[in-house]
Backbone bond lengths (Angstrom), bond angles and torsions (degrees), N, CA, C in turn:
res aa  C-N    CA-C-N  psi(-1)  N-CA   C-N-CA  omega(-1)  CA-C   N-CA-C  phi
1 X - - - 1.467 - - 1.512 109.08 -
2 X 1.365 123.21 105.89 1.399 120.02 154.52 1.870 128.12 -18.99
3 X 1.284 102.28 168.92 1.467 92.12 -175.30 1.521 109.01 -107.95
4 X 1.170 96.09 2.08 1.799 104.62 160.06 1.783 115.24 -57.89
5 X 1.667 94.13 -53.07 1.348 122.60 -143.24 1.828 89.43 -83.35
6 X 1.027 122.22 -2.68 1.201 108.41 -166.49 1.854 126.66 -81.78
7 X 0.780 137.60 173.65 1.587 118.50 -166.62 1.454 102.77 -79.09
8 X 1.278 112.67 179.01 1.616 114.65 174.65 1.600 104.63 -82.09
9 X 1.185 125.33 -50.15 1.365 131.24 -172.63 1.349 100.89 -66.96
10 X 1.365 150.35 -26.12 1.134 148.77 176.21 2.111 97.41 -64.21
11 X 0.949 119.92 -62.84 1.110 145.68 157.01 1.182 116.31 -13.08
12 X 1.333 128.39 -62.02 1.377 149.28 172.39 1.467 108.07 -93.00
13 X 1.391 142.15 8.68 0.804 137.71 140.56 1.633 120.85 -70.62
14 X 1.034 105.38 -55.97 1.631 136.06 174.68 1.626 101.51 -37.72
15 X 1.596 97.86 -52.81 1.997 107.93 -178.95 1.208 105.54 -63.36
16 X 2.005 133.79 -18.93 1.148 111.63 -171.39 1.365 106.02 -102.72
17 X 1.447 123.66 24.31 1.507 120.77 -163.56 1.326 128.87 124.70
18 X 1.561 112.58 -10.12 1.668 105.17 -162.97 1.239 88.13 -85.88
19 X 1.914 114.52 134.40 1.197 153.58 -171.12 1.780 100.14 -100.30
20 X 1.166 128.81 5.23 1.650 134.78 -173.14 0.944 103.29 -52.17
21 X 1.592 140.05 123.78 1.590 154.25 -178.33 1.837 95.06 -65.52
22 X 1.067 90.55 -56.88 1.659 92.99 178.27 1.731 115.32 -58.47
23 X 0.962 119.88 -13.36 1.621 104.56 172.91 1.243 118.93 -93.06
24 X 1.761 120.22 -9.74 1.451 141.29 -165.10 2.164 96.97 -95.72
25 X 1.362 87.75 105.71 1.600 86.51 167.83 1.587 92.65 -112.55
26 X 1.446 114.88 -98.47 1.966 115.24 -141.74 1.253 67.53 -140.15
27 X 1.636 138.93 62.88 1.682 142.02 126.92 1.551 108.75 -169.00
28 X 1.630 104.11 156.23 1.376 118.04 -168.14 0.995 107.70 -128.17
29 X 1.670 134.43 140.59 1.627 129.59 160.22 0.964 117.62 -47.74
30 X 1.642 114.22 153.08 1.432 101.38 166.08 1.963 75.00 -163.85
31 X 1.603 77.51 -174.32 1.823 102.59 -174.22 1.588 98.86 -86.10
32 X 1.419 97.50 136.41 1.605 88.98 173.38 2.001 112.92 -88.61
33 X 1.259 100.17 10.29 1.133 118.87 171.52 1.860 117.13 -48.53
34 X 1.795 84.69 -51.12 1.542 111.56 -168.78 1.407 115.89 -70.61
35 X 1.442 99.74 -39.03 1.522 98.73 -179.69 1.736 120.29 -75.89
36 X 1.100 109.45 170.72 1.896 121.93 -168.21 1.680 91.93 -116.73
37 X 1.640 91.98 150.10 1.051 112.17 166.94 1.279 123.24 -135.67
38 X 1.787 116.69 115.56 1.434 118.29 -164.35 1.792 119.77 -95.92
39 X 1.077 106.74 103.45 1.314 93.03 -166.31 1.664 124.05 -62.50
40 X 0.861 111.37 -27.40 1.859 112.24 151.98 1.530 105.32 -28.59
41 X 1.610 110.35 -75.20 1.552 94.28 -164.07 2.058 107.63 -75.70
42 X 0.998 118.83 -47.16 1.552 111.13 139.29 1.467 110.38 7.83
43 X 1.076 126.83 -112.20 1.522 145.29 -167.11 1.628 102.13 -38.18
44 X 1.652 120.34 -3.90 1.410 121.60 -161.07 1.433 111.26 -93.85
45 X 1.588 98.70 -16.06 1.803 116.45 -158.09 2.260 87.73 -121.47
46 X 1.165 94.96 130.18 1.697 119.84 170.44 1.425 118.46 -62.93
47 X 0.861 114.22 113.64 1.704 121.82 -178.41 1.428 103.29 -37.06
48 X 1.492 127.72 141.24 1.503 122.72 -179.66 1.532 107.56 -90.96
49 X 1.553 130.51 174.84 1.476 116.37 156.48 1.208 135.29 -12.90
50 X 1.551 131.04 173.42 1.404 111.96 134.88 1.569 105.21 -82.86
51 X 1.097 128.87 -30.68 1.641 136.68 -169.03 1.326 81.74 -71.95
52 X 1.448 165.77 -58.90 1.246 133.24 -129.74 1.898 87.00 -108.08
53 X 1.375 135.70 -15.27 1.351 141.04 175.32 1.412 90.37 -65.11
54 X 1.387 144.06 -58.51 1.112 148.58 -110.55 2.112 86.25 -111.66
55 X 1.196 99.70 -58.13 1.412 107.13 156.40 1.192 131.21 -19.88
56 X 1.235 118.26 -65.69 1.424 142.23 -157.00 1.755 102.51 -84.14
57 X 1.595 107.50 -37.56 1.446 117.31 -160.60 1.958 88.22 -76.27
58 X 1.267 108.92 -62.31 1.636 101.63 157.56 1.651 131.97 -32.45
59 X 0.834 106.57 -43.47 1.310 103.98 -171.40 1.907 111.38 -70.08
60 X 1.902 97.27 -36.15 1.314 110.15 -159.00 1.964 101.04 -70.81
61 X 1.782 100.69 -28.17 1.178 98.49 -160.43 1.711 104.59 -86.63
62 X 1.224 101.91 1.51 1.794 99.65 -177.12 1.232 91.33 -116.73
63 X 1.392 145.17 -2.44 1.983 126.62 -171.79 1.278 99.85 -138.66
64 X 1.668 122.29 -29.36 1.548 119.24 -179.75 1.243 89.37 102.80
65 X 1.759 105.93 -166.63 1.704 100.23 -173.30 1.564 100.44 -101.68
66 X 1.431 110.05 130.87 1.652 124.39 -176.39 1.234 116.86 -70.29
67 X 1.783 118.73 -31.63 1.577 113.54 -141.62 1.992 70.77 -142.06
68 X 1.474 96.19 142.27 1.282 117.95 -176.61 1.633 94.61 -65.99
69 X 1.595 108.57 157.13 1.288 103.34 168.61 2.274 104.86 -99.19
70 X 1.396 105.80 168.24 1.773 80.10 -174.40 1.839 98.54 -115.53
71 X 1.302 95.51 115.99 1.604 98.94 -174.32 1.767 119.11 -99.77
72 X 1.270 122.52 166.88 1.285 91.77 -171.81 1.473 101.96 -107.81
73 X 1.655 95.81 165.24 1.839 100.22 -159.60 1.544 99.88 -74.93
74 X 1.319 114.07 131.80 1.712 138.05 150.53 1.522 93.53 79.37
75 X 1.267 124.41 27.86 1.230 135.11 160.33 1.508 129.47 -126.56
76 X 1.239 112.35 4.75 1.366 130.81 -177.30 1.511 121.31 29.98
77 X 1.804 113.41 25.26 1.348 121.25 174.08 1.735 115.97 -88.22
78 X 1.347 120.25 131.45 0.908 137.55 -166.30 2.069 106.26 -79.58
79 X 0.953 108.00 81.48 1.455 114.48 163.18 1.465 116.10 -60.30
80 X 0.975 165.03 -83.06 1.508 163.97 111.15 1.212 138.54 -17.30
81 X 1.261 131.07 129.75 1.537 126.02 176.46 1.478 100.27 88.89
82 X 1.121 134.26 73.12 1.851 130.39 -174.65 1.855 85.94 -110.37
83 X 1.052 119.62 -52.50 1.824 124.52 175.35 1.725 102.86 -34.28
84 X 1.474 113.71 -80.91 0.968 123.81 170.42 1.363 128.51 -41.56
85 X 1.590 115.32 -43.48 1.347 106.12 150.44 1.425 147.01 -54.33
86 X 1.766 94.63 -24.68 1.547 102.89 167.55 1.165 119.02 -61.95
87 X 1.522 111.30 -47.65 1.639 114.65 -160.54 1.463 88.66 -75.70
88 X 1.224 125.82 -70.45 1.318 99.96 -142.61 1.632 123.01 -74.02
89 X 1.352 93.17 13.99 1.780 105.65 171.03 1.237 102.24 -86.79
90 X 1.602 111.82 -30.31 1.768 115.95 -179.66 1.789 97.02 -64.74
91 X 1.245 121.91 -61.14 1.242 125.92 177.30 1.341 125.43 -72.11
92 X 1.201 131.94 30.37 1.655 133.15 171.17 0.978 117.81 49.99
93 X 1.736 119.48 28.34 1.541 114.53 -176.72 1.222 107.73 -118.51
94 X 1.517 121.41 151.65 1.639 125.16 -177.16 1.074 103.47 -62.78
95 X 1.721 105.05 -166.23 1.776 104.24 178.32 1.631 84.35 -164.02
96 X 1.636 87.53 149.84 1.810 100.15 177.65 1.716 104.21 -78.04
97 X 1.263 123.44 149.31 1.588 123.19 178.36 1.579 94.48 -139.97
98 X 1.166 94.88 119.72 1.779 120.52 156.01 1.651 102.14 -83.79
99 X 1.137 108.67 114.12 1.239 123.85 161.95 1.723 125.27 -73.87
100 X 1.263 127.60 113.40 1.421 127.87 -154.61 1.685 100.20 -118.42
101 X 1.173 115.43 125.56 1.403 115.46 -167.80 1.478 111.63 -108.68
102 X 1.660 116.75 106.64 1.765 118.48 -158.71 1.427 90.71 -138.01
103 X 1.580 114.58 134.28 1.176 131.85 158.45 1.676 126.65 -22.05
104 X 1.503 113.77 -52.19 1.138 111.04 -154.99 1.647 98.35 -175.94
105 X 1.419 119.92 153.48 1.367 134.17 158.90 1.930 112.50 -3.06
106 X 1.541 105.35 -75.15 1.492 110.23 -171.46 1.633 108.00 -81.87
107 X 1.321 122.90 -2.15 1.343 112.77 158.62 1.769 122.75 -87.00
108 X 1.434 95.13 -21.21 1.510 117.48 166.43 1.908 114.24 -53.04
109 X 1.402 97.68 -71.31 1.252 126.70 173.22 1.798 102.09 -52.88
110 X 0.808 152.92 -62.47 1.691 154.33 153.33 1.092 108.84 -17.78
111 X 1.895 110.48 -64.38 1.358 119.36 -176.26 1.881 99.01 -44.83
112 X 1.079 113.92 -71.24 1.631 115.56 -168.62 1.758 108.62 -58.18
113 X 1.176 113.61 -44.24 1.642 103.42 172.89 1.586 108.43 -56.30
114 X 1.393 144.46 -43.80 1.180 149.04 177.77 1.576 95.99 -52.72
115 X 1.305 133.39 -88.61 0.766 154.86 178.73 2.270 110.29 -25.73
116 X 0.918 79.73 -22.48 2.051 90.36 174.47 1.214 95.52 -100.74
117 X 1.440 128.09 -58.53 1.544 115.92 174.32 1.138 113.96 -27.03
118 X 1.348 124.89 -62.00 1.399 132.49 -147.55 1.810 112.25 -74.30
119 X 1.826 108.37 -3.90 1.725 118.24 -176.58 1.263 118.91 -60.28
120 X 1.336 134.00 136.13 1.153 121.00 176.62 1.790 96.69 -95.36
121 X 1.125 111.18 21.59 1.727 100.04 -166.39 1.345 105.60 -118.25
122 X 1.558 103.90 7.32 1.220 104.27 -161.29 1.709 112.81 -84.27
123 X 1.633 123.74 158.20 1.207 112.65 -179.28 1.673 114.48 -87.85
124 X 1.697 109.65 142.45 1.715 101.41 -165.82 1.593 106.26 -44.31
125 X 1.748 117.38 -28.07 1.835 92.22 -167.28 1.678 79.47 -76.37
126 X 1.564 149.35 -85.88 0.922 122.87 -132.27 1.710 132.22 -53.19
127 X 1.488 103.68 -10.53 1.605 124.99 160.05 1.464 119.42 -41.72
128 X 1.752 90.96 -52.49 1.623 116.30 -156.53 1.773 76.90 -83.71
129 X 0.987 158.42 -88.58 1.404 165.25 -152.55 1.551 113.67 -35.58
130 X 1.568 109.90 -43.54 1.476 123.84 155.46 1.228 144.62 -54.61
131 X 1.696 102.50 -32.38 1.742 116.08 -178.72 1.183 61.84 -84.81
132 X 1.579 141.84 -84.68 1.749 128.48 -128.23 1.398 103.49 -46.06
133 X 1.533 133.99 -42.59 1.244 112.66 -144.26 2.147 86.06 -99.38
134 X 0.922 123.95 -31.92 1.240 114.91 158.70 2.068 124.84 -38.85
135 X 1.366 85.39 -51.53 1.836 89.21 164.64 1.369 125.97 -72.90
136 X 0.919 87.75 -15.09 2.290 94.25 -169.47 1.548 80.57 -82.70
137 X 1.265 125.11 -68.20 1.307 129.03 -171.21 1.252 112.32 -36.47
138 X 0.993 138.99 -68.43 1.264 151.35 -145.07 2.119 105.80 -90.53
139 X 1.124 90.67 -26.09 1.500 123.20 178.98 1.950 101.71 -65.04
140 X 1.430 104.39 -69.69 1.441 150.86 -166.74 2.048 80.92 -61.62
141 X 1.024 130.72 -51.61 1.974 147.48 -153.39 1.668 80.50 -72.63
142 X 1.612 120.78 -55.48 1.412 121.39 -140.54 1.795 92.60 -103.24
143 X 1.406 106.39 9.22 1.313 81.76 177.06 1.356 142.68 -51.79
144 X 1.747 132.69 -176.88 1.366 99.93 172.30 1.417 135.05 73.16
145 X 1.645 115.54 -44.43 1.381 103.74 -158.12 1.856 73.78 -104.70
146 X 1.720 100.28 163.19 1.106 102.89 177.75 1.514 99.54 -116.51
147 X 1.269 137.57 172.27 1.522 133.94 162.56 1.521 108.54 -86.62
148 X 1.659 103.54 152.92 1.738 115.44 -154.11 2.033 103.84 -73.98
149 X 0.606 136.27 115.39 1.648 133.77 169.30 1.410 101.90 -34.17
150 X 1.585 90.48 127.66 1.684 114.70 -168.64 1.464 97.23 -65.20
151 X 1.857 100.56 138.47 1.071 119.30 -150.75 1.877 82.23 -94.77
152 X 1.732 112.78 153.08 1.255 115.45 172.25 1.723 116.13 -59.44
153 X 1.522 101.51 136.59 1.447 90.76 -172.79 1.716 106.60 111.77
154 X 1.364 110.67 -30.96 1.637 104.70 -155.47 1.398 91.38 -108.01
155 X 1.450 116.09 130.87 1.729 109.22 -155.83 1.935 75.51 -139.39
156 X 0.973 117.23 21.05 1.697 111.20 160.31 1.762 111.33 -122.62
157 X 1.097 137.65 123.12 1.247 134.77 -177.69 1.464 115.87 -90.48
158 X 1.177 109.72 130.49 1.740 97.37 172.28 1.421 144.73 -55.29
159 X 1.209 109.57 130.44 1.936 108.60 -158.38 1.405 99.32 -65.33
160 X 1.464 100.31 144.09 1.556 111.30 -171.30 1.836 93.60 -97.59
161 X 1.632 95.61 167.21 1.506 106.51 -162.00 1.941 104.41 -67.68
162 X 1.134 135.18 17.17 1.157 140.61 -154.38 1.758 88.45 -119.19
163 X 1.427 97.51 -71.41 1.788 106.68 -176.16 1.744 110.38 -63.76
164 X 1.591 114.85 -23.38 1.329 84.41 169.45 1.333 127.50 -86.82
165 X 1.814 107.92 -13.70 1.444 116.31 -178.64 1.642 115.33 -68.26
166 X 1.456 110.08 -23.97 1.174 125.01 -179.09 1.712 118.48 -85.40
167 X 1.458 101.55 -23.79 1.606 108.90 172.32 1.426 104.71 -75.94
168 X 1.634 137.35 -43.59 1.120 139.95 147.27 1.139 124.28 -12.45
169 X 1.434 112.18 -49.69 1.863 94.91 -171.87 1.809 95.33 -142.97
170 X 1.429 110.50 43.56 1.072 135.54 174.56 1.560 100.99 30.20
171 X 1.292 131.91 81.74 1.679 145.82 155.53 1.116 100.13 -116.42
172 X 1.181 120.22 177.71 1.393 161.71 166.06 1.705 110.07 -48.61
173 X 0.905 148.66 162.13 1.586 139.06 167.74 1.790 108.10 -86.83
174 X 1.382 115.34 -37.67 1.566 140.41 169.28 1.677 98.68 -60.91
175 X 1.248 119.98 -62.77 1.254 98.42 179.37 1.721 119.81 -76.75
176 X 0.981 114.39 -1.09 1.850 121.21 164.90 1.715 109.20 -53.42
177 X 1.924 100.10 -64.69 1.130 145.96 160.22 2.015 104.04 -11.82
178 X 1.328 90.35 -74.74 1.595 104.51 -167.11 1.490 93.87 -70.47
179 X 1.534 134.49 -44.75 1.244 120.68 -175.31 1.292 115.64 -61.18
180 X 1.345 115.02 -49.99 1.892 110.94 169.31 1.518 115.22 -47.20
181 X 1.374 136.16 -14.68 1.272 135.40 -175.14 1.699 94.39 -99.80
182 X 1.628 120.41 -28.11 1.672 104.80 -163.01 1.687 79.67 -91.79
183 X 1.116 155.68 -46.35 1.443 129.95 155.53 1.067 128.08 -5.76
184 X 1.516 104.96 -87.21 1.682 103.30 172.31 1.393 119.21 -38.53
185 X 1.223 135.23 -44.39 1.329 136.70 -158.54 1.448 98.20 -82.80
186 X 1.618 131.43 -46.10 1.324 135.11 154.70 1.235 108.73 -30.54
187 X 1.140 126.98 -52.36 1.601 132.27 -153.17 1.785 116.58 -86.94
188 X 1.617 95.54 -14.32 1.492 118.34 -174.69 1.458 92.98 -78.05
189 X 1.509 101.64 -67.60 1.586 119.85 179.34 1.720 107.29 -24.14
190 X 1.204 107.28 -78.14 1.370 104.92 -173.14 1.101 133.26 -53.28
191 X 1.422 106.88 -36.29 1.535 125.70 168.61 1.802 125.87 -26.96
192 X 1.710 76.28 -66.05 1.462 108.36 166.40 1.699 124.27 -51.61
193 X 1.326 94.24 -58.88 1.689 96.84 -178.14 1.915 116.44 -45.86
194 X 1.607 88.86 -45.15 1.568 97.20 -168.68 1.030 120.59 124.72
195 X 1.304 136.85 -21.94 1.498 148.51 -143.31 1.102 95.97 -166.12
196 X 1.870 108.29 113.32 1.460 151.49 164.22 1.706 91.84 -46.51
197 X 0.969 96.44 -52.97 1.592 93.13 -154.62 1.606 124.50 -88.30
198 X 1.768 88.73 28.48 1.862 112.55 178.88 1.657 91.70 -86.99
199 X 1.286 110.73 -47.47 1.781 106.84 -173.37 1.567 109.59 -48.56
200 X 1.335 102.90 -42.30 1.885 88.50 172.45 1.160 137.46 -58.50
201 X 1.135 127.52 -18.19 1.267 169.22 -144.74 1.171 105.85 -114.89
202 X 1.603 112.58 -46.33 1.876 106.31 -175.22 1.561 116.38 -103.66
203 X 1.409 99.40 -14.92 1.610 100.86 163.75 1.382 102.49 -113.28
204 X 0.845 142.19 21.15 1.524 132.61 178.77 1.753 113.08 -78.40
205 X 1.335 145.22 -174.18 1.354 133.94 -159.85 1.199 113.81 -85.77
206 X 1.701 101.54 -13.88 1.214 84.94 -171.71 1.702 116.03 -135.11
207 X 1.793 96.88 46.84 1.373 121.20 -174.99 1.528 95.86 -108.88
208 X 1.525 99.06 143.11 0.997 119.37 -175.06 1.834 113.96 -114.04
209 X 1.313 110.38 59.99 1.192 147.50 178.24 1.415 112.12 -73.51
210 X 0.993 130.96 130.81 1.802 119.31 176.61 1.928 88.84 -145.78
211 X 1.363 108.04 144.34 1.849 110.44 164.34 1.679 110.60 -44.14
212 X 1.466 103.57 -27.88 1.971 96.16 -166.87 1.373 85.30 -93.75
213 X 1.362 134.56 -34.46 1.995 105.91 177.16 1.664 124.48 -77.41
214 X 1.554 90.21 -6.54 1.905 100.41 179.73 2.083 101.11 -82.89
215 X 1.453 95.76 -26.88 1.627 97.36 -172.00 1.788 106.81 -72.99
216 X 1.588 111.89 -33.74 1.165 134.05 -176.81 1.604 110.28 -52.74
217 X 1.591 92.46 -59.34 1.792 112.67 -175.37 1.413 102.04 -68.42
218 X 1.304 144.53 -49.79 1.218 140.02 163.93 1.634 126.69 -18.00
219 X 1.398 93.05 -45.87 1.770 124.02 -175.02 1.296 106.13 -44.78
220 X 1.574 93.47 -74.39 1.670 133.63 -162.81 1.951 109.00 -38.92
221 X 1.013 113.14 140.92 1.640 102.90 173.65 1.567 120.41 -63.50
222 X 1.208 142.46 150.59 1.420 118.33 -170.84 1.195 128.91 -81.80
223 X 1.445 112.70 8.52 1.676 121.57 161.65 1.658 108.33 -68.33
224 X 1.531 85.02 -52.56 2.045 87.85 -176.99 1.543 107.19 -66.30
225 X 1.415 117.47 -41.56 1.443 119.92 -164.65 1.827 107.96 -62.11
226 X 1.668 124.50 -43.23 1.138 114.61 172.15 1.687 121.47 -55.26
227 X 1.191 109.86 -35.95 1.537 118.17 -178.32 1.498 92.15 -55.19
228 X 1.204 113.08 -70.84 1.510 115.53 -175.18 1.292 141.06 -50.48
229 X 1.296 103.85 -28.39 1.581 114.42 147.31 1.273 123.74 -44.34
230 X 1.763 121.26 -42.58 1.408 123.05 -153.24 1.055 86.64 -116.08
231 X 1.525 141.48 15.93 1.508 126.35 159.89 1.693 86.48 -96.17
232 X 1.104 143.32 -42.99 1.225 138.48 -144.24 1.343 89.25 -69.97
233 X 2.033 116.48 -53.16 1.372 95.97 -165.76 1.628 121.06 -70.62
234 X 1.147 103.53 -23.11 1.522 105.95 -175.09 1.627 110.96 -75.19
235 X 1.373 114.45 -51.67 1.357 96.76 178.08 1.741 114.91 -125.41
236 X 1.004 106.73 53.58 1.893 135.09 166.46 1.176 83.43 59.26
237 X 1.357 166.90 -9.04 1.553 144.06 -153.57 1.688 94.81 -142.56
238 X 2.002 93.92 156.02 1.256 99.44 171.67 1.470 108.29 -95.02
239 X 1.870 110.50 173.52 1.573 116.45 -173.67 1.700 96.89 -54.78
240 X 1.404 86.96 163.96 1.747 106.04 174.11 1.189 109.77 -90.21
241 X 1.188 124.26 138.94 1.263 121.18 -162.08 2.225 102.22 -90.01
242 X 1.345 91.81 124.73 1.493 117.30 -166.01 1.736 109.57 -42.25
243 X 1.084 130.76 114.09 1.817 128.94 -165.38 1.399 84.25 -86.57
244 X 1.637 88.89 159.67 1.784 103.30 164.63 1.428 121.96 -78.52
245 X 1.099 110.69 129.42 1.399 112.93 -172.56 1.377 120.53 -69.55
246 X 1.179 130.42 153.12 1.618 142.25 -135.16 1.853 84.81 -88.10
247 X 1.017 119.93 -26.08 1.660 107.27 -155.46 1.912 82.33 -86.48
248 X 1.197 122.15 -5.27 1.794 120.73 -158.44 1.748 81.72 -83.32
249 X 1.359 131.34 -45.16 1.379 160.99 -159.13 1.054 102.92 -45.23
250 X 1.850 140.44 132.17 1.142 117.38 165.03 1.681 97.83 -93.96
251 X 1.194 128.97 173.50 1.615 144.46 177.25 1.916 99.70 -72.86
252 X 1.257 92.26 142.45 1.621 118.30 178.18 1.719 85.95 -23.01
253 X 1.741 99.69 -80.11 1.503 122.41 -140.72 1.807 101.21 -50.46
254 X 1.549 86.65 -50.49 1.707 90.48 -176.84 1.461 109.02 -44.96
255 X 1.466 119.40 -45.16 1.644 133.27 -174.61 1.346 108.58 -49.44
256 X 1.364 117.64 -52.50 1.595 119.85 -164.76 1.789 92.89 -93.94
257 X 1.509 125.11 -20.53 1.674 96.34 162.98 1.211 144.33 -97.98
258 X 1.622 93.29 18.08 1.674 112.43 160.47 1.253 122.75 -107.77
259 X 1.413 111.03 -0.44 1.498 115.47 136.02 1.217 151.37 -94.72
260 X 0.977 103.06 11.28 1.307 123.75 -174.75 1.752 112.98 -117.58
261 X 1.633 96.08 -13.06 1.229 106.09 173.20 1.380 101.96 -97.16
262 X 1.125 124.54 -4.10 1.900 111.97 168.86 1.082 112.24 -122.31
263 X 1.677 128.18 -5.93 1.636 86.74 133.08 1.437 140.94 -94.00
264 X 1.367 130.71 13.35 1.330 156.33 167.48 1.501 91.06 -70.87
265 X 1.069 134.43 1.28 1.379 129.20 140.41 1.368 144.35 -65.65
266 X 1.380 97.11 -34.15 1.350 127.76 173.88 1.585 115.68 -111.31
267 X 1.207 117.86 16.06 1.699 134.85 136.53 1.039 91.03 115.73
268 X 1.613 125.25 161.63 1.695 143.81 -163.06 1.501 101.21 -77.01
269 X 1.673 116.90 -24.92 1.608 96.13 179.50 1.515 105.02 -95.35
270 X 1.417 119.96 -4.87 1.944 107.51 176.19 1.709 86.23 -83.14
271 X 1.278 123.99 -23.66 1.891 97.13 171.65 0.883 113.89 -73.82
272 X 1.306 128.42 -51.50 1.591 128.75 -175.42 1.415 99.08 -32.31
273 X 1.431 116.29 -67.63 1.444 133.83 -158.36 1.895 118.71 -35.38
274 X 1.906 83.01 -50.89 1.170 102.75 -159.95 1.932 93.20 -74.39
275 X 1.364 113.46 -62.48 1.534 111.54 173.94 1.251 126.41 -47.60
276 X 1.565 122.45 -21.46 1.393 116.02 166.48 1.697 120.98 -69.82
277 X 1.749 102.37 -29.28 1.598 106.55 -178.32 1.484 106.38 -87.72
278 X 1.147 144.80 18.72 1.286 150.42 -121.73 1.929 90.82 -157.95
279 X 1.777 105.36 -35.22 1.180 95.17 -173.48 1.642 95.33 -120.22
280 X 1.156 136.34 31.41 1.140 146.36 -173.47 1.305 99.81 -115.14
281 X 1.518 126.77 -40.29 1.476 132.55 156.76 1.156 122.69 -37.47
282 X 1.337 100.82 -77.72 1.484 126.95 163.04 1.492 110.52 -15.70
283 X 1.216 111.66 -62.45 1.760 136.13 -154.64 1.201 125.65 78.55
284 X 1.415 102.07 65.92 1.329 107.07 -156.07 1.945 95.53 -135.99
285 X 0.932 115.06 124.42 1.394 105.81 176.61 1.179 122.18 -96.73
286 X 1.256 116.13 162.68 2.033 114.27 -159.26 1.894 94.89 -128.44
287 X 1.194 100.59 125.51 1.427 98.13 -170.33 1.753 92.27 -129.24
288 X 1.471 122.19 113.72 1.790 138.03 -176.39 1.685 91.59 -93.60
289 X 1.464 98.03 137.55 1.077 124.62 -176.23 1.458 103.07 -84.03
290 X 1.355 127.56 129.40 1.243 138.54 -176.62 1.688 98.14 -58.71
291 X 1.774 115.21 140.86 1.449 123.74 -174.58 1.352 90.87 -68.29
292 X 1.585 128.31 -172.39 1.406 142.52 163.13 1.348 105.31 -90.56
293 X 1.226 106.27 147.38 1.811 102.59 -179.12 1.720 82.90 -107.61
């Protein structure tokens, strides 16, 4: 039986001590006390629902924690499961840890970008934000070097870093393309604001983020653009853009007698002309008062 598959009470036995060789596959309890939490790799993973937070906090308090969290080996940093680590540190319950064995910092950091790719929960921009920063990367590795001029004979050319990122998660090479640019522009965004921990927030499930409001915020000066960030997250939309005020306004009458004064330039019957077709649109009929004889 898998360790999915296993009962809940088996489970919660296990949390109070059972040492059973047979329940120990490739993770071990431990205190979530023990483990670290780095907010670098943190800031890497998208805020979930509140419905799927709210979910999870249920689930943890009636079964314990189900799904190992993935920590990194002989560093006791928590790569996966930081939610789950909250609660069940909130709730006094252990947690299973898969121990993940990575060279260094940016193999760490990979490990967790791979690992978000792979969400099915994820929202399409934070999808689109993931291939980008996967392509820039990998893009960013090959800089510089160019590929060798196709040798005679070789009637297949080598796939450029766009088409293989795009054969990967079967898109378009153009839409690879545009995601490495809504990255950058993501990556500007945050920069700017100040706070790492706005990106969770703007791709997270329950950000209301789109590529045309990230192109928008880009625009904006970065006094206006931070405001606008924190209206977006709080209430899904950006500011309205400010109308001219009524006193800026000139009055109807004034309107139509400064038009009427330029074409009365071009003589009383090209106005007539023009105001009679003007009210024929309209549907409006124009009825001239007979001259005096």
């Amino acid at each position: 039986m898998s360790t999915r598959e296993k009962p809940a009470d088996n489970e919660a036995t296990s949390q109070n001590g059972s040492t059973d060789p047979a329940e120990q596959t490739d993770w071990h309890w431990a205190d979530p006390k023990n483990l670290k939490v780095k907010p670098e790799f943190q800031r890497l993973i998208p805020l979930q629902s509140r419905e799927e937070f709210r979910a999870l906090d249920a689930s943890i308090q009636a079964e314990g924690c189900r799904d190992p969290l993935h920590v990194w080996k002989g560093h006791n940093v928590i790569l996966d499961g930081h939610t789950r680590h909250e609660l069940c540190k909130g709730h006094k319950l252990k947690v299973k840890v898969r121990e993940i064995d990575l060279p260094d910092e940016r193999a760490a950091s990979e490990y967790i970008l791979q690992l978000q790719r792979q969400r099915r929960n994820l929202t399409r921009e934070a999808m689109s934000y993931f291939r980008g920063v996967e392509y820039n990367a990998v893009k960013q590795t090959h800089g510089g070097k160019r590929a060798p001029r196709k040798a005679r004979g070789q009637s297949v050319p080598l796939p450029k870093t766009a088409d293989r990122v795009a054969d990967k998660y079967g898109v378009s090479y153009k839409t690879i393309r545009r995601d490495g640019i809504f990255a950058q522009v993501i990556d500007k965004i945050v920069e700017d604001y100040g706070d790492p921990e706005i990106k969770r927030k703007l791709l997270g499930a329950d950000g209301k983020l789109t590529q045309g409001t990230a192109r928008v915020l880009l625009k904006m000066p970065a006094g206006e653009r931070k405001k606008a960030v924190d209206k977006l997250v709080e209430d899904g939309e950006l500011p309205r853009a400010k109308k001219r005020g009524a006193s800026t306004r000139k009055p109807p009458k004034e309107v139509a007698q400064s038009i009427f004064a330029r074409l009365q330039k071009k003589g009383e019957g090209h106005a007539k002309s023009v105001l009679q077709q003007l009210a024929k649109l309209l549907g409006m009929e124009v009825v001239e008062k007979e001259s005096a004889r």
